[in-house]
C-alpha positions, 0 to 999 in steps of 0.5 A, a space after each residue: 085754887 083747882 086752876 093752880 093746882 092745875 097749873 102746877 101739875 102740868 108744870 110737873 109733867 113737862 118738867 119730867 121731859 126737860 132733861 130727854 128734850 135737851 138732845 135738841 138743840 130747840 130747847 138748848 135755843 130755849 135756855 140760852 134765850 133765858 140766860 140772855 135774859 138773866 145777862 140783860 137783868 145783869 145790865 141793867 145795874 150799868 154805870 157807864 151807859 145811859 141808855 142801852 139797846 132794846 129788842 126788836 123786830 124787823 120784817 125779812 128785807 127791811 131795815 133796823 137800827 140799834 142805838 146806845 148812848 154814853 155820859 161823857 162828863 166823868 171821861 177823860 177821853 172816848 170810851 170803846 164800844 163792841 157790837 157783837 153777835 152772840 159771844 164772839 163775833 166782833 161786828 166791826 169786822 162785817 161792816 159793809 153793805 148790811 151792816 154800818 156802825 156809826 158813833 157821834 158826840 153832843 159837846 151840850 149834853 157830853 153824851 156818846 151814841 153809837 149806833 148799829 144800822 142792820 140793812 135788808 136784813 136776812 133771816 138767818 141775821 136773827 138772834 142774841 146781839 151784846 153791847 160792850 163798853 170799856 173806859 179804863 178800868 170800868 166795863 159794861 155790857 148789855 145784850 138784846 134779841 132781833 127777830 126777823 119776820 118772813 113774809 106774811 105767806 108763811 106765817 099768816 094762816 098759822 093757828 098757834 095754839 093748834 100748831 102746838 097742841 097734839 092729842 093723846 087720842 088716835 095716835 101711834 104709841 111711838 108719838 110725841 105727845 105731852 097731853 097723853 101724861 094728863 089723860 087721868 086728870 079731869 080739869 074743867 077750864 072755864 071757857 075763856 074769850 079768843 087770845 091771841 097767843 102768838 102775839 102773846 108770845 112775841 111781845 113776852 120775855 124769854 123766861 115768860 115762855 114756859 108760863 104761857 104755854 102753861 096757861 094756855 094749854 101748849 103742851 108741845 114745848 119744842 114746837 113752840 121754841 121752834 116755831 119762835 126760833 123761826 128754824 125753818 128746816 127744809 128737808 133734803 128730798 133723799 134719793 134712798 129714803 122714799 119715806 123717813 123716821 118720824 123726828 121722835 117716838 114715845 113709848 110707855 115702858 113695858 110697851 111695844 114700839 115699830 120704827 119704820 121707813 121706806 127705801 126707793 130700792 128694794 136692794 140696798 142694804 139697810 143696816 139699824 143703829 142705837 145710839 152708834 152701835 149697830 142692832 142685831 136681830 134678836 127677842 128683843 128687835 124684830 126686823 120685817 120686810 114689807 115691799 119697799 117698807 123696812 120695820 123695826 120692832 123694839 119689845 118689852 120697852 125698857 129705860 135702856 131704851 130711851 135712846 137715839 136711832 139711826 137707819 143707814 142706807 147705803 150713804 144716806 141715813 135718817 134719826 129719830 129719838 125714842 121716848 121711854 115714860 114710866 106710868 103715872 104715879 097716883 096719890 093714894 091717901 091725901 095730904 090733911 090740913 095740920 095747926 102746930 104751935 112755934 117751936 113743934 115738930 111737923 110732919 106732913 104724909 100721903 100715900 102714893 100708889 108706888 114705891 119709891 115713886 117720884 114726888 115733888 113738894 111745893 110750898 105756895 107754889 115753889 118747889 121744895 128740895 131735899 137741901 142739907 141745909 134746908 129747914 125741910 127734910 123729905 122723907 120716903 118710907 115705901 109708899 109714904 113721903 113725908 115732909 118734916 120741918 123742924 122748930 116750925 116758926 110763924 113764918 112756915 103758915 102756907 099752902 103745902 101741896 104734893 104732886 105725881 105724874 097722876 095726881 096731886 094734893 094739897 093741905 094748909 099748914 098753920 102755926 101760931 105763937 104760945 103766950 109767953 111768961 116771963 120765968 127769971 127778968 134780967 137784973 140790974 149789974 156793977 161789974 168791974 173793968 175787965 171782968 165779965 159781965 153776964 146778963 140772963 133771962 128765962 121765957 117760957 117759949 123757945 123763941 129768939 130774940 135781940 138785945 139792945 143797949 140804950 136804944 141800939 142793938 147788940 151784935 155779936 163779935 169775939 168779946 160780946 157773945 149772945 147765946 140762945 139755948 131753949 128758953 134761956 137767953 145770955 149775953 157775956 161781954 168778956 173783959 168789960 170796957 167802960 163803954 160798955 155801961 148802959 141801960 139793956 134791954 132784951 125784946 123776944 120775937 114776935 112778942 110785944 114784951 121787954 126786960 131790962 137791965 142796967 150796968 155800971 163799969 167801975 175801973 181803979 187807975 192802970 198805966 199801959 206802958 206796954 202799949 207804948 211798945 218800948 223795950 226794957 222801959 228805955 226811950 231813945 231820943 235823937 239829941 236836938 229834936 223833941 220828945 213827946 211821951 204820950 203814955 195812955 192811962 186809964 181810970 175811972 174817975 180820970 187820975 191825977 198824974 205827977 212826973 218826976 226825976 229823982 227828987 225834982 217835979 216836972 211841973 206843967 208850966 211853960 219850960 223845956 222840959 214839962 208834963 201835961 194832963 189828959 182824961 186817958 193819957 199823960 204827956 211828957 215834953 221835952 222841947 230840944 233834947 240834950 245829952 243830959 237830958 239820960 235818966 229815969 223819970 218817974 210816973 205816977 197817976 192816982 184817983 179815989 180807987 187807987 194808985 199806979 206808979 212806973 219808972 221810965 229811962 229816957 237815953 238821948 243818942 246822937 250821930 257817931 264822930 267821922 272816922 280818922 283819915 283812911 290808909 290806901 296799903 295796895 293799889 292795882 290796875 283799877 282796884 286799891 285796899 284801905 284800912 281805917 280805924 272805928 271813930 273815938 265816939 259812937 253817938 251812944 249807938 254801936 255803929 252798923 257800918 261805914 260807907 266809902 266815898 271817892 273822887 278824882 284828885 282834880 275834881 270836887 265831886 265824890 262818888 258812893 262806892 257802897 250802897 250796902 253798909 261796910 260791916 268791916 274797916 277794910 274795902 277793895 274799890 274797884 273800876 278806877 280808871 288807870 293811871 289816874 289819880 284818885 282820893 278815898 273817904 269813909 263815913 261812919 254809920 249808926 242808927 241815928 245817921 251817918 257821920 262827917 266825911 273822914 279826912 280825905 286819904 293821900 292820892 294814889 294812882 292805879 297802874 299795872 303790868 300788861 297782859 302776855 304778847 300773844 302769838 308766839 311762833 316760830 318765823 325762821 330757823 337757820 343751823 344757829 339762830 331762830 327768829 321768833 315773831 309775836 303780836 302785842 299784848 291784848 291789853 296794855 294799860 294806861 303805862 304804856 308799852 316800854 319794849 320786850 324781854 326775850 329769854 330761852 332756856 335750853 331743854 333739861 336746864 333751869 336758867 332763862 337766858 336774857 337773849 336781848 340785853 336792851 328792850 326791843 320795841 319790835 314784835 321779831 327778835 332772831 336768837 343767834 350763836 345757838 348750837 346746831 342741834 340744840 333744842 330750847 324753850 324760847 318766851 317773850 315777856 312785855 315791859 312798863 313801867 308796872 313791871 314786866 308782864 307775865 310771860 309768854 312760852 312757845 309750847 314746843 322746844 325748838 330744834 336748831 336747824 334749818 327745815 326745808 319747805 316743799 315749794 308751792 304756789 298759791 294762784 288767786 282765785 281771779 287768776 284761774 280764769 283768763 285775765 283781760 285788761 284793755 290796751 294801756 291799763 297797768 297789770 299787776 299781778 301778784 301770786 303768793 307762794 311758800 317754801 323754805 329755803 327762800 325758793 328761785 323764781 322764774 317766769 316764762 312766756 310761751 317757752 321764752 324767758 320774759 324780758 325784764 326790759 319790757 315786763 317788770 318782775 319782782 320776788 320776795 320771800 313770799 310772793 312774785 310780781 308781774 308788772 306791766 305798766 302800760 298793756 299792749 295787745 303783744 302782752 297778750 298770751 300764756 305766762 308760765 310760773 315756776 318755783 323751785 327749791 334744790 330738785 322740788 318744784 311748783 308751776 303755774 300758768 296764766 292766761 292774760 289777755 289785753 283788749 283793744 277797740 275794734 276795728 270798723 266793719 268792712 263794706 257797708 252797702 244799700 241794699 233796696 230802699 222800699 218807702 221809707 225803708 232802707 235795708 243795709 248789709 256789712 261785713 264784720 270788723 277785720 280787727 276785733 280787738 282781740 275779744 268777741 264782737 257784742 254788737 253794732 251802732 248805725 247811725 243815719 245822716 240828711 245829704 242836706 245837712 249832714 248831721 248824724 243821728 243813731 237809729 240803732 244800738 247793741 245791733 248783733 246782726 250784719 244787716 238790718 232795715 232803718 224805717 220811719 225815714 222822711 219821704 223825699 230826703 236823701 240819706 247817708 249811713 254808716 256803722 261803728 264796731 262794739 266790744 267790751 272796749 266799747 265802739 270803733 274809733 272810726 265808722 264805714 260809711 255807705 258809698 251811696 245814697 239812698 233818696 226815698 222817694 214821694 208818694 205816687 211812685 209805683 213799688 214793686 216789692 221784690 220776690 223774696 223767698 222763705 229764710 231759713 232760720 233752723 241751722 246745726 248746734 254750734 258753741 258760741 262761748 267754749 268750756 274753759 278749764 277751771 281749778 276749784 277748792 274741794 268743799 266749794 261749789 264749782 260751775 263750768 260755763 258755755 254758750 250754745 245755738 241751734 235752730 230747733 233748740 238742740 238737747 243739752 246732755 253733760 258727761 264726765 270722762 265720756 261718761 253721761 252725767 243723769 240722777 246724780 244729786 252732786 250735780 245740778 245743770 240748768 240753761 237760761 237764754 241758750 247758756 248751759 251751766 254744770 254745777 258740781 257741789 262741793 266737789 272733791 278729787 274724786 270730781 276731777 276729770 274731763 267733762 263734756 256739754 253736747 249739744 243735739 239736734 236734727 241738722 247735727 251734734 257739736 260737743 267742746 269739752 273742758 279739765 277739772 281739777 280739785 285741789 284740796 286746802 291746807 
């Protein structure tokens, strides 16, 4: 008993210091190993696994494995299985060289086994691992610990039990230390045999850690969950602290405590923190300076004081927690063993040498807690604490003990059970059906008790209610049942003694038509199925029951209509229900306590007639109205409403047109396809079903009017007619389009004219015999065979008289560069331009009238065609467009250009053969067919046979050297042009040969000097002016080269274009581009590329002109 009382009061000293522990993540480790366990416990309860993980341990650098395994038998397919680490580390992701997941099936057993293989593990691979399967809706987990071991060297020569016990002798006050809380205990412990715990505390539990330290006397709870933790902490060497603060101090309140470090640098400025905030000197916190020691003094310590420090010096800083305890409360008068009866008060008191002083109570052990809903009140008057239990039962005989943090006391409390006396027995009971029935007894003691009825118990619900008050015991059943009689007996606990009682339940004849749920008493049956009316009944002994209609008994033998009998119903059949089968039917039951009669109104009803044939009174493009009549007869039900049917006149399938009933005897079907012809019907509806198809109504086809023609606009207007254009109208239908009524009215008046007296089937008309001057309204209107459509007005009168357009022409976008075409190719330009009266047109070619012989044009109103059937290169040059209306005017020039093949190059000479090179060199084409030469092809021909071969392609220099020829073959070779046309009809041909010559010739290489490649810019492709459209991005073009690469510098009208966002410039491959965004006319202007270098400067230059769109 002293062992346990010991026990119990260290439990109680490191239980005060639980909640300053938990600043440290040690003891939150701790707990969150106990709520695994609790999760583990949780798991055990697994429907899916058959076999699950267990914890292990694995030394640092060997190899684990973790295995689970699944029943198969009940699974349709393969369950998903996680292996994870902690909460949300899914493992499946990390496998590779450490870790590999493996899973396998036994068709014999139909079992899973997943399996994690852990490989060289690692100490820092230590800690809670889970287990997850899922199948569907069903899911299981379970988790488990690996401890990894390091090597012996650090762990072998470690007393655990030392390790993790400190003494409250000789030590600093501000230390530590659990023991120093017991130091007023005496205990004597028996000397027990050597133990060793350690191995102790790796094979227990994580909830077991508390107890064995306990057990064995390890007061340093945070050094034993580190030293389990396996956190090896190690200390970076500070370069500012030569000594640090100790992890944490302890300091009884009211005490002094010194906080001290050492600096490296005496200089550095060292400044104190209390939790964050900074300390200033002051009564309370004395700040002393030692040599190189810093030291900080806290005075008259207070539990405002119990907090986290922190020392900074310069970027480095050290912690540490401060403990502040209040002094060990002592019991000052004992606890004193009590006896009490079932049923009395309890009260049990001690003495503690504080008031208000911090007490726990135990019963056998289990701390007690001040619960509202707890059977145990503590009480705290001063120094008294009281433990008060109300109505003490048997149950309440244990050990009561109070403990302190000096002391402890413990009393037996024990309660025993007065004899019992029977004050009034339960009494035997008739009672009728329905009533209440009330049993009651009185015993002598305040005790509880059950009831039982024929052997089973009684439990309490709405209508049976126990009551228990004091030393008398009720139960009421309300409103008896006939299941209610039986023999009851009432037994009190903890007592050996019974009461009985006996009940008999009597019950005249009833009949529960209200059960039945029919209104008004009418039952309503479907004309040719069967009615089966069951009424319940009731009665004790079980009535006779008789049917009757008017004078006639329904007798129980065999007919289409009869009655059968049953202990708690009465049966009234009838077989195949018939119209006259409407009336009222009598019911009567009788037994020896009474009788009981009802009367029941039995209505057949049967489905609604089908309504007359429906009447289609509109029809529509794709709708239609009908009308129909009700039916002549209802089926006995008012109809709910009707539902409408239709169908294609060639086709036998009807379609619903309404899921929701029609309430009225007119519908609008819609979405009918136009111009074909359709039929309707109607089905009426009540609450029996749905009626007979109605007669089909007579055929109808929708049609209608087109929509208005669209776009009405003016075309023309001369001094007495106006030409009007229009598009067709945007729906048609399937009537068709007959042709358009055109109509105007002049401005003032009402009357529309009919200006086409037969339909036009254009989409131009021209008004004509018009004055000049007038001003009219003109619209158009389209004609079917549905009628005319509604019209179509042009928004603005119109005055009649002739509108002269300023000339203007519309050069394509193509046609702003230079055109190229090759020799024989057709050119076909043609260019829009607009203006009214119809304008004159005239082109010329470099100032001369072109002949209409050779190039073909053609005008119309609004565009000009240059046509030349087969280009030659004398086509080529500037054409000049001319458009003019009385003195306005508009011109325009193109550039045209036609291509030809080029001409051979000139002069194709050997210029040194060297082993088995050959160095060549030619002379550009005379003829370049009027465009730049892209290159040239070499070919190489054998003197032997004298067959060509190409050896080079796209060659853009006048010389190049041919290699990997045959030594001793002799060799022709010759060179073709290359345009855009594409390669020279003819090549030029070399006039000699070139022989290489064999092996052990001697060859002097000739003596040839540096190239020089650097040369002054010079512009190989030239700015081309350009016409752009304001709002769209416009680039200007050229080509330039220079050895060194020369600077590229734009400006605009002379003006050096820099740091202006509208402009972008960028060279690619010597090819200098402007970019000017969306330009506006301010951008027209010359702009200039320039190009410098150190050998000189070259410029070329181009115009910009922006035409803004209309």
């Amino acid at each position: 008993m002293k062992r346990n009382h010991a026990l119990l009061a260290l439990n109680y000293q490191v239980v005060m210091f639980l909640e300053r522990i938990e600043r440290l993540s040690l003891v939150n480790w701790g707990r969150a190993h106990l709520k695994d366990a609790d999760k583990h416990k949780d798991s055990e309860r697994s429907s899916l696994f058959v076999e699950k993980p267990e914890s292990g341990s694995v030394n640092e650098g060997g190899d684990i494995k973790f295995s689970c395994k699944v029943e198969a038998k009940d699974l349709l397919r393969k369950p998903t299985v996680k292996w994870l680490k902690g909460k949300w580390m899914d493992l499946a992701s990390k496998a590779g060289k450490h870790l590999q997941l493996k899973e396998t099936f036994d068709r014999l057993t139909k079992t899973y086994t997943f399996e994690m293989q852990i490989i060289k593990a690692k100490e820092s691979y230590a800690g809670n691992y889970r287990c997850e399967v899922t199948y569907k809706d069903k899911f299981d987990t379970c988790s488990f610990d690996l401890e990894v071991v390091a090597g012996e060297a650090t762990t072998s020569a470690i007393d655990i039990r030392s390790a993790f016990k400190r003494s409250g002798e000789g030590q600093d006050a501000g230390e530590l230390d659990f023991s120093g809380l017991l130091k007023r205990r005496e205990i004597k412990v028996e000397e027990a045999p050597e133990i060793d715990v350690w191995e102790l505390l790796k094979n227990a539990k994580p909830s077991d850690y508390e107890k064995i330290a306990f057990q064995y006397g390890i007061t340093d709870l945070r050094g034993m969950l580190k030293r389990l933790k396996k956190m090896k902490r190690q200390e970076k060497k500070s370069e500012a602290f030569t000594k640090k603060l100790d992890p944490a101090y302890q300091v009884d309140k009211g005490g002094r405590i010194r906080l001290s470090v050492e600096l490296a640098d005496p200089t550095i400025e060292l400044k104190w923190y209390k939790n964050g905030q900074e300390i200033r000197p002051s009564g309370k916190f004395i700040f002393e300076h030692k040599g190189n020691e810093r030291i900080l003094f806290i005075n008259n310590c207070s539990m405002a004081d119990d907090a986290a420090y922190e020392v900074r010096a310069g970027n480095e800083k050290c912690s540490t927690e401060l403990f502040v305890r209040d002094p060990p409360v002592v019991i000052t008068k004992e606890l004193e063993n009590t006896n009490a009866y079932c049923g009395d008060r309890v009260e049990l008191e001690c003495e503690v040498s504080e008031p208000d002083a911090a007490v726990k109570w135990f019963r056998n052990g289990e701390e007690l807690l001040n619960e509202p809903r707890s059977r145990y009140r503590l009480k705290v008057d001063g120094k008294k604490h009281i433990l008060i239990i109300d109505e003490a039962n048997k149950g309440d005989t244990a050990t009561y003990s109070v403990m302190t943090t000096g002391g402890q006391s413990a009393s037996q409390l024990k309660v025993d059970l007065r004899p019992l006396k029977i004050l009034q027995p339960l009494s035997d009971v008739t009672v009728k059906l329905g009533k209440e029935l009330n049993l009651k007894c009185e015993i002598s003691e305040n005790v509880s008790g059950k009831w039982y009825k024929n052997g089973l118990p009684v439990l309490g619900s709405d209508r049976v209610k126990l009551y228990h008050k004091g030393k008398i015991h009720k139960l009421i059943v309300d409103s008896a049942l006939v299941e209610d009689e039986g023999d009851y007996v009432f037994v009190p606990d903890l007592y050996s003694v019974k009461l009985p009682s006996k009940v008999h339940i009597i019950d005249p004849p009833r009949i529960h038509w209200d059960a039945l749920n029919y209104p008004d008493n009418t039952v309503t049956v479907v004309a040719g199925t069967k009615l089966r009316l069951e009424v319940p009944i009731t009665g004790e002994p079980a009535p006779k029951v008789i049917w009757s209609r008017g004078e006639k008994w329904i007798t129980e033998t065999g007919g289409r209509v009869r009655a059968e009998s049953f202990p708690d119903s009465a049966l009234l059949v009838i077989d195949i229900a018939e119209k006259e089968d409407t009336g009222m039917y009598r019911m009567l039951v009788k037994n020896e306590a009474g009788e009981a009669s009802a009367e029941i109104k039995i209505k057949v009803v049967d489905i609604p007639d089908p309504p007359p044939q429906p009447i289609v009174t509109e029809v529509g493009e794709d709708w239609c109205i009908m009308q129909w009549d009700p039916p002549a007869y209802d089926g006995g039900c008012p109809i709910l409403g009707y539902y409408i049917e239709r169908k294609k006149k060639q086709s036998s399938r009807w379609m619903r047109l309404n899921f929701d009933l029609c309430k009225e005897t007119t519908f609008e079907p819609k979405k009918m396809i136009e111009g074909v012809a359709y039929e309707v019907r109607v089905f009426a509806v009540n609450s029996i079903g749905s009626s007979k198809p109605s007669l089909p109504s007579k055929a109808f086809v929708p049609l209608a009017v087109t929509s208005p023609p669209t776009m009405l606009v003016v075309d023309e207007i001369t001094d007495s007619s106006v030409t009007m254009k229009w598009r067709p109208p945007d729906h048609i239908g399937a009537a068709g389009l007959d042709g358009y009524v055109v109509e105007y009215c002049y401005e003032g008046a009402e009357e529309w004219i009919v200006a086409n007296p037969e339909l036009t089937d254009k989409t131009k008309y021209t008004i004509t015999g018009l004055p000049t001057g007038a001003r009219i309204y003109v619209r158009v209107k389209a004609v079917n065979a549905a009628g005319p459509s509604d019209p179509r007005l042009h928004p603005q009168p119109i005055v009649i008289k002739e509108i002269i357009e300023p000339p203007k022409i519309r050069i394509p976008h193509h046609l702003k560069q230079t055109y190229i075409k090759k020799v024989g190719e057709s050119v076909n330009l043609v260019i829009p331009y607009q203006g009214k009266p119809r304008p004159k047109v005239s082109w010329k070619k470099a100032g001369v009238e072109i002949d209409a012989n050779d190039i073909n044009i053609r005008n119309s109103e609004y565009d000009t065609i240059l046509f030349i059937r087969k280009a030659e290169r004398r086509h080529s040059g500037k054409y000049d467009l001319k458009v003019q209306i009385d003195n306005l005017e508009d011109t325009a020039s193109i550039e045209i250009q036609i291509i030809d093949r080029p001409g051979p190059p000139l002069s194709v000479h050997i210029v040194d053969v060297w082993g088995e090179n050959v160095a060549l060199e030619w002379k550009p084409p005379k003829d370049s067919g009027n465009i730049n030469i892209t290159g040239y092809t070499i070919q190489k021909a054998d003197k032997k046979t004298m067959e060509w071969f190409t050896v080079l392609e796209h060659y853009h220099r006048t010389s190049a050297t041919i290699s990997d020829l045959v030594i001793g073959n002799e060799y022709f070779f010759r060179v073709f042009s290359e345009n855009m046309c594409g390669l020279s009809e003819t090549a030029t041909r070399t006039i000699n040969s070139a022989r290489i010559e064999k092996e052990g010739k001697p060859y002097k290489p000739p003596d040839y000097g540096d190239f020089n490649f650097t040369e002054a810019p010079r512009f190989t492709h030239p700015l081309i002016t350009t016409v752009a459209v304001a709002g769209y991005n416009a680039t200007l073009n050229c080509s330039v080269r220079g050895n060194p690469k020369p600077k590229i510098t734009w400006m605009k009208n002379k003006i050096i274009i820099q740091d202006d966002p509208r402009y972008r410039m960028f060279s690619n491959q010597s090819v200098c581009t402007l970019e000017i965004r969306k330009p506006s006319p301010y951008d027209a202007g010359t702009y200039t590329c320039k190009a410098v270098n150190k050998l000189g400067e070259a410029e070329v230059d181009c115009k910009l002109e922006v035409k803004v769109s209309q």
